[in-house]
TORTORMI-317522 format. One record per residue: residue number from 1; residue in one letter; y, x negated, z of N, C-alpha, C in turn. Coordinates in nm, 3 decimals. Layout:
<atoms>
ATOM,k,r,n.yy,n.xx,n.zz,ca.yy,ca.xx,ca.zz,c.yy,c.xx,c.zz
ATOM,NUM,A,Y,X,Z,Y,X,Z,Y,X,Z
...
</atoms>
This chain:
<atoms>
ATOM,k,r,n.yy,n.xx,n.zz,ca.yy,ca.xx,ca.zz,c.yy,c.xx,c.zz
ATOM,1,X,-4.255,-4.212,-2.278,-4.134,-4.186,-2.204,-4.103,-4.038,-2.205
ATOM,2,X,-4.047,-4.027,-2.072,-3.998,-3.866,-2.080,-3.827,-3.848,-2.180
ATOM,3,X,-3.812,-3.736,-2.207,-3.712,-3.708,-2.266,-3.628,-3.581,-2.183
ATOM,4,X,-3.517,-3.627,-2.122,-3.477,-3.509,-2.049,-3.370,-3.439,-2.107
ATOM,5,X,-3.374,-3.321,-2.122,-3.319,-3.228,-2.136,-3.242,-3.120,-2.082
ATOM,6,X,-3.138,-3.086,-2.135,-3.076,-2.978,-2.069,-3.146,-2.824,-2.020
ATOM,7,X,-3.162,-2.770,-1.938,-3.182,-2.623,-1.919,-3.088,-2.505,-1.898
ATOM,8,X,-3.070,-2.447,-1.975,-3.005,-2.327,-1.978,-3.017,-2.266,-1.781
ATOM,9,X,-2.994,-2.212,-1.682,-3.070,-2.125,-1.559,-3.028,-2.042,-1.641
ATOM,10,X,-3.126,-1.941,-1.586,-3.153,-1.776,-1.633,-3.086,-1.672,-1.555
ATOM,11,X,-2.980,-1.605,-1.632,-2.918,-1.551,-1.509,-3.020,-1.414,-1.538
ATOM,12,X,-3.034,-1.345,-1.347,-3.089,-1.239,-1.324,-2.986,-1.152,-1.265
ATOM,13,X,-2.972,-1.066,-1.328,-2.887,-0.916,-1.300,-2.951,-0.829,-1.255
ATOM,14,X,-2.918,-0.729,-1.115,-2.948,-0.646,-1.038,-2.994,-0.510,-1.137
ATOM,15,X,-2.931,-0.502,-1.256,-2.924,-0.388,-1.279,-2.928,-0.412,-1.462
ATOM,16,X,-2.974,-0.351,-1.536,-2.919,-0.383,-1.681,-2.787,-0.336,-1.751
ATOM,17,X,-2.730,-0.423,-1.787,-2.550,-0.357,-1.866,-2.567,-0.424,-1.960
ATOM,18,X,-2.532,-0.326,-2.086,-2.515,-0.340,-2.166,-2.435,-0.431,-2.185
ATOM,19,X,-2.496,-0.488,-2.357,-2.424,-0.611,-2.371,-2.294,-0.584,-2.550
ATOM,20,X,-2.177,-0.591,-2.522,-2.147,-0.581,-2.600,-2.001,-0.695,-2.635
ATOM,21,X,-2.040,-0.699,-2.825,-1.955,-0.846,-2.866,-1.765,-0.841,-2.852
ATOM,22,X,-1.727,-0.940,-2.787,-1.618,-0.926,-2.763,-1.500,-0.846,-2.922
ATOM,23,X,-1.545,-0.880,-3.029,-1.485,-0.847,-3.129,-1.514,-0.678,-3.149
ATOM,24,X,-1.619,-0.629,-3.078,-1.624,-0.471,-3.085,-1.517,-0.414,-3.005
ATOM,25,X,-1.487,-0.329,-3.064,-1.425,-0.172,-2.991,-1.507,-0.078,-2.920
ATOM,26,X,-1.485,-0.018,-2.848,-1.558,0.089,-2.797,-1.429,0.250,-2.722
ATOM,27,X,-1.469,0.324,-2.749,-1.398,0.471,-2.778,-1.411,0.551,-2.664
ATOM,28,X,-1.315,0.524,-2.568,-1.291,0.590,-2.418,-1.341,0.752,-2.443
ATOM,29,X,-1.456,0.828,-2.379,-1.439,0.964,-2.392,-1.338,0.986,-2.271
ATOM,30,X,-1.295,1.140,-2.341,-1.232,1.285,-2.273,-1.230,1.249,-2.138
ATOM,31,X,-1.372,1.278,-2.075,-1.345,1.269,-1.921,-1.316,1.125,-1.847
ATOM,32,X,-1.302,1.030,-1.937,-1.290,0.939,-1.855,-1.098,0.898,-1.854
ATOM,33,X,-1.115,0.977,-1.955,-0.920,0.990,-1.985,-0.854,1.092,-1.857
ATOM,34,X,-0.917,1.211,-1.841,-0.955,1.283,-1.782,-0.944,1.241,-1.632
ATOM,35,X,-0.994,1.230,-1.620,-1.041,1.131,-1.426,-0.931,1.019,-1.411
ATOM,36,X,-0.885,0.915,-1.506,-0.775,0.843,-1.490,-0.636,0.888,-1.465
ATOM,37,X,-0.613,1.027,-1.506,-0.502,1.083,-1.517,-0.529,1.159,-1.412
ATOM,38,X,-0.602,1.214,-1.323,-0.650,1.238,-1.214,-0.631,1.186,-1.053
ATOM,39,X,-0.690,1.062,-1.105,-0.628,0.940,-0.977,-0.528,0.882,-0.975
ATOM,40,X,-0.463,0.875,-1.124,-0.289,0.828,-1.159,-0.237,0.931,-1.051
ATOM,41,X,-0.239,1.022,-1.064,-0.163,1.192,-1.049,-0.152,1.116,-0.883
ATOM,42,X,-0.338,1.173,-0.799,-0.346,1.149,-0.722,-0.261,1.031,-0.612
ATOM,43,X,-0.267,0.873,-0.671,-0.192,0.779,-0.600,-0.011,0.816,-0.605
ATOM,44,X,0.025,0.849,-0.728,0.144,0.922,-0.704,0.212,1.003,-0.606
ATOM,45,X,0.107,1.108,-0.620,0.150,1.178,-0.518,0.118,1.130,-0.374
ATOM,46,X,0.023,1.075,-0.330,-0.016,1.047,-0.209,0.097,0.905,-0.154
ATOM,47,X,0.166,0.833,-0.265,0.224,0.744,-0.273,0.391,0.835,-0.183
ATOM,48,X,0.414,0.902,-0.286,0.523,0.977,-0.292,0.529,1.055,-0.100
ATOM,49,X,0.429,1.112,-0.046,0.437,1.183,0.049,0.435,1.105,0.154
ATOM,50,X,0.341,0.953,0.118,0.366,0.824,0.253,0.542,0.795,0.232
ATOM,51,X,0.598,0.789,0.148,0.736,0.742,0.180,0.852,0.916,0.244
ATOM,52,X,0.791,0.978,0.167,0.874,1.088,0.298,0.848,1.086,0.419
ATOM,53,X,0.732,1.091,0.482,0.650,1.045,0.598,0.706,0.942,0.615
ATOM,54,X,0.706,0.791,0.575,0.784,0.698,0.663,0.917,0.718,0.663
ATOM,55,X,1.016,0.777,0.609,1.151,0.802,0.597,1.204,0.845,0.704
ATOM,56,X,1.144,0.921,0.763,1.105,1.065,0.862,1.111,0.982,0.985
ATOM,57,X,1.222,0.952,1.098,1.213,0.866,1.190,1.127,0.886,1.358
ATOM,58,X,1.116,1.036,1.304,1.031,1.126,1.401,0.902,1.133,1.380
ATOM,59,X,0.856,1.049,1.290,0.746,1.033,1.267,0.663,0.979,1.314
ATOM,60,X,0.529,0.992,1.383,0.443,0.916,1.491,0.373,0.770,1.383
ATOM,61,X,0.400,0.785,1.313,0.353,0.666,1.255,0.401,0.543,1.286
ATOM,62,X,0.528,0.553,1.332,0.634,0.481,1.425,0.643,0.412,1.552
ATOM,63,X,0.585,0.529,1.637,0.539,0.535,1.824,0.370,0.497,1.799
ATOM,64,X,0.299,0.519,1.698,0.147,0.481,1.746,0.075,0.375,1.674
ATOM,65,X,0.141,0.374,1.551,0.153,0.218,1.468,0.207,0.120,1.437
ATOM,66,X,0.323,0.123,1.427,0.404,0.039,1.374,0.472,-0.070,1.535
ATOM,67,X,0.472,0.014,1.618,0.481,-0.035,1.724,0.402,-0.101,1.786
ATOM,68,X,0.268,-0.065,1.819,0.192,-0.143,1.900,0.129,-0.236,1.829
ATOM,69,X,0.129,-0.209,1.661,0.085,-0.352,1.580,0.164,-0.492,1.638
ATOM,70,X,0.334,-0.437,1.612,0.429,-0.580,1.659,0.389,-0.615,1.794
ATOM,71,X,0.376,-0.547,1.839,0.367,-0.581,1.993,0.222,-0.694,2.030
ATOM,72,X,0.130,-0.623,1.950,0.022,-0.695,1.934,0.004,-0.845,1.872
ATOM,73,X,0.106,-0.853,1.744,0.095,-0.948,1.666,0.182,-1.044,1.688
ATOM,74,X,0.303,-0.977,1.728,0.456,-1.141,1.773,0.469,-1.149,1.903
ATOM,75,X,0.520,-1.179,1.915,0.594,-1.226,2.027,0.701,-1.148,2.056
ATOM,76,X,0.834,-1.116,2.169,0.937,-1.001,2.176,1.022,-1.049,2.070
ATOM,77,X,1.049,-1.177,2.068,1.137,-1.301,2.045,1.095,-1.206,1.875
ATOM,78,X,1.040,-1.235,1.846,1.004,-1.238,1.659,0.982,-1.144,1.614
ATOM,79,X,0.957,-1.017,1.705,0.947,-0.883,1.693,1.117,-0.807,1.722
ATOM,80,X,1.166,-0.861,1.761,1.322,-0.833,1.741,1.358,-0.917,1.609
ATOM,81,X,1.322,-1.005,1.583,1.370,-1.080,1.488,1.391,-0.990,1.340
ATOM,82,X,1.230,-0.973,1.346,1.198,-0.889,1.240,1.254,-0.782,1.183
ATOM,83,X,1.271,-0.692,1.356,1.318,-0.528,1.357,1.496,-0.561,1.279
ATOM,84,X,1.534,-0.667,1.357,1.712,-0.668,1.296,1.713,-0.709,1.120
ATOM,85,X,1.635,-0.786,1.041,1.589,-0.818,0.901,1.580,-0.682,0.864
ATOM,86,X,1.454,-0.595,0.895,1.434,-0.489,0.851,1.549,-0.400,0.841
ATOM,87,X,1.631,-0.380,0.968,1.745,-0.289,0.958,1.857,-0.348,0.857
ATOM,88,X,1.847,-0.512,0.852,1.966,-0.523,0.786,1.949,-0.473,0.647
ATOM,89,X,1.786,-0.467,0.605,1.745,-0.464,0.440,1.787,-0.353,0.426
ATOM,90,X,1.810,-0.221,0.530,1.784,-0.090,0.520,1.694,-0.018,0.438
ATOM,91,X,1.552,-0.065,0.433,1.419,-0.048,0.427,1.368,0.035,0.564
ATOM,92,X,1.483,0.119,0.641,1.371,0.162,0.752,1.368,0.304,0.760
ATOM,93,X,1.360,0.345,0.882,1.355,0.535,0.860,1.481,0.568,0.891
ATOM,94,X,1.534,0.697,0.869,1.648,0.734,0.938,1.647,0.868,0.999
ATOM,95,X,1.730,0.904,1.061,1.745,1.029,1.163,1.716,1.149,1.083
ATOM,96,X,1.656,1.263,0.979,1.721,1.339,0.932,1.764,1.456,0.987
ATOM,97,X,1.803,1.480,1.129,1.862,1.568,1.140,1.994,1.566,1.241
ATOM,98,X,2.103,1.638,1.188,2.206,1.604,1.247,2.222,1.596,1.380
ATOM,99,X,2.331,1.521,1.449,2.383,1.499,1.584,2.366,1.653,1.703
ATOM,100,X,2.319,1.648,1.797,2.390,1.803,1.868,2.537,1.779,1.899
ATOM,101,X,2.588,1.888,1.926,2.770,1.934,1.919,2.778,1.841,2.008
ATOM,102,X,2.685,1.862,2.173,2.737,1.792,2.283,2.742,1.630,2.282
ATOM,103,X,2.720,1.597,2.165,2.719,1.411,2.162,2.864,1.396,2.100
ATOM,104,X,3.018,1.498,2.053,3.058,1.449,2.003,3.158,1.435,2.088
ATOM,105,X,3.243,1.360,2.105,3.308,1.280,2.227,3.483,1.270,2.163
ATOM,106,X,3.541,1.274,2.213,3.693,1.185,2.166,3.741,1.104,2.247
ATOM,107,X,3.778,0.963,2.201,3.845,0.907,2.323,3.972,0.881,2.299
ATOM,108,X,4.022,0.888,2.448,4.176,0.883,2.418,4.238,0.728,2.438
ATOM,109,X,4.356,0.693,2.416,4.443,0.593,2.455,4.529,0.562,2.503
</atoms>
C-alpha cells in the first residue's frame, strides 16, 4: 500500500532576502535615518504647499480639474449636490483678495 503524505511546495523567490528570526533586532544605519527624515520633510512640505494652492480660489486647479472631473463623473443634479455639502463643510477655497471699491453699493429705503 501507498502511504500518502504531506508535501511542503517550495517556495521560489525572484531574488534572495535575507532571512532573519523574528526575535532578532536589527540596527537602522545613519542614512537610512537620514533619507526618512528627508521624505518626512519632503511630503510635508509638498503637503503644506498643495493646501495653499487649493485655498487659492484663483487657482487653475479649479477651472481644469476639479471641474471637468464633476462634470465627467455626476450628473448636474449631484454635482450641485455635492458643490452645496462642500460649501456648507467650508472645506473649499476662498477669495484672497479683497473686493474692488466699485462693488461697494448702499441701498437706500
Amino acid at each position: 500500500m501507498f502511504a500518502l503524505r504531506f508535501v511542503r511546495p517550495k517556495v521560489v523567490r525572484p531574488y534572495p532576502t535575507p532571512f532573519r528570526a523574528a526575535s532578532t533586532s536589527s540596527t537602522a544605519s545613519t542614512t537610512s535615518h537620514l533619507r526618512s527624515f528627508a521624505y518626512g520633510t519632503a511630503v510635508v512640505i509638498a503637503g503644506g504647499a498643495f493646501v495653499a494652492y487649493y485655498s487659492d480660489s484663483r487657482s487653475a486647479i479649479h477651472q481644469y480639474v476639479f471641474a471637468p472631473l464633476l462634470r465627467s463623473v455626476l450628473d448636474g443634479e449631484a454635482a450641485h449636490k455635492l458643490a452645496l455639502r462642500v460649501l456648507r463643510s467650508g472645506v473649499h477655497p476662498r477669495d484672497q483678495l479683497d473686493d474692488d471699491a466699485r462693488l461697494k453699493v448702499q441701498v437706500r429705503m
